[in-house]
C-alpha positions as CSV (number, residue, x, y, z in Angstrom):
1,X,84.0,4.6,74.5
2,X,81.7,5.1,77.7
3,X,83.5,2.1,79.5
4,X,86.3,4.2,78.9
5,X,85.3,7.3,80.6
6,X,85.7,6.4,84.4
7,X,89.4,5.0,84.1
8,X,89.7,8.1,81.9
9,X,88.5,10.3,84.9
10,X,90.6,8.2,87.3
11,X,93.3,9.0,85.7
12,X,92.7,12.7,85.8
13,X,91.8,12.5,89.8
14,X,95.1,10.8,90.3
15,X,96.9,13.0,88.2
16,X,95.6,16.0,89.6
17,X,96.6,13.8,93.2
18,X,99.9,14.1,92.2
19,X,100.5,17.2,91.1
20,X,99.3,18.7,94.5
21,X,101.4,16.0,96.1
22,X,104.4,17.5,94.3
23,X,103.7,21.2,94.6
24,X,103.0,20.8,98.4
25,X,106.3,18.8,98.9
26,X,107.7,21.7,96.5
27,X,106.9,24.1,98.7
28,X,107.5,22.6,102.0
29,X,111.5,22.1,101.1
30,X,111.5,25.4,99.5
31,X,110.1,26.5,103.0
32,X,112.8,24.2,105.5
33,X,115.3,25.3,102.7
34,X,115.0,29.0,102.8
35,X,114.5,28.9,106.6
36,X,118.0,26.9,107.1
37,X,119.8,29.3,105.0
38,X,118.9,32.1,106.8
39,X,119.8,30.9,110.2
40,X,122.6,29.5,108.0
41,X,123.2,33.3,106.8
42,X,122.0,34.7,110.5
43,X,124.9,32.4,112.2
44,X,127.4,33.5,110.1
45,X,126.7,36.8,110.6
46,X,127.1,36.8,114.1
47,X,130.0,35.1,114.0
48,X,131.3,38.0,112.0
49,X,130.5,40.4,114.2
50,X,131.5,38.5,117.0
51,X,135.3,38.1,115.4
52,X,135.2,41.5,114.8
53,X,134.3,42.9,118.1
54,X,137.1,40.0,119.6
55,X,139.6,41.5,117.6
């Protein structure tokens, strides 16, 4: 069983690697995503208005 204890605690390093891996990617998309739809949202806004005060 102690041989067993440092791959054991490897595991839970990498683990632990890869779960802040995740979350950071998570929330760097969630970030770009949000940002894009709100120029997205911003654009086509503007556009509205911009139709509107052409016609």
């Amino acid at each position: 069983m102690p041989q067993m204890m440092p791959m054991l605690w490897l595991l839970i390093y990498l683990m632990s690697l890869l779960t802040l891996m995740m979350l950071m990617s998570m929330i760097y998309f969630m970030k770009m995503y949000y940002i894009n739809k709100n120029i997205y949202i911003h654009n086509k806004l503007n556009q509205n208005l911009y139709w509107n005060w052409k016609w």
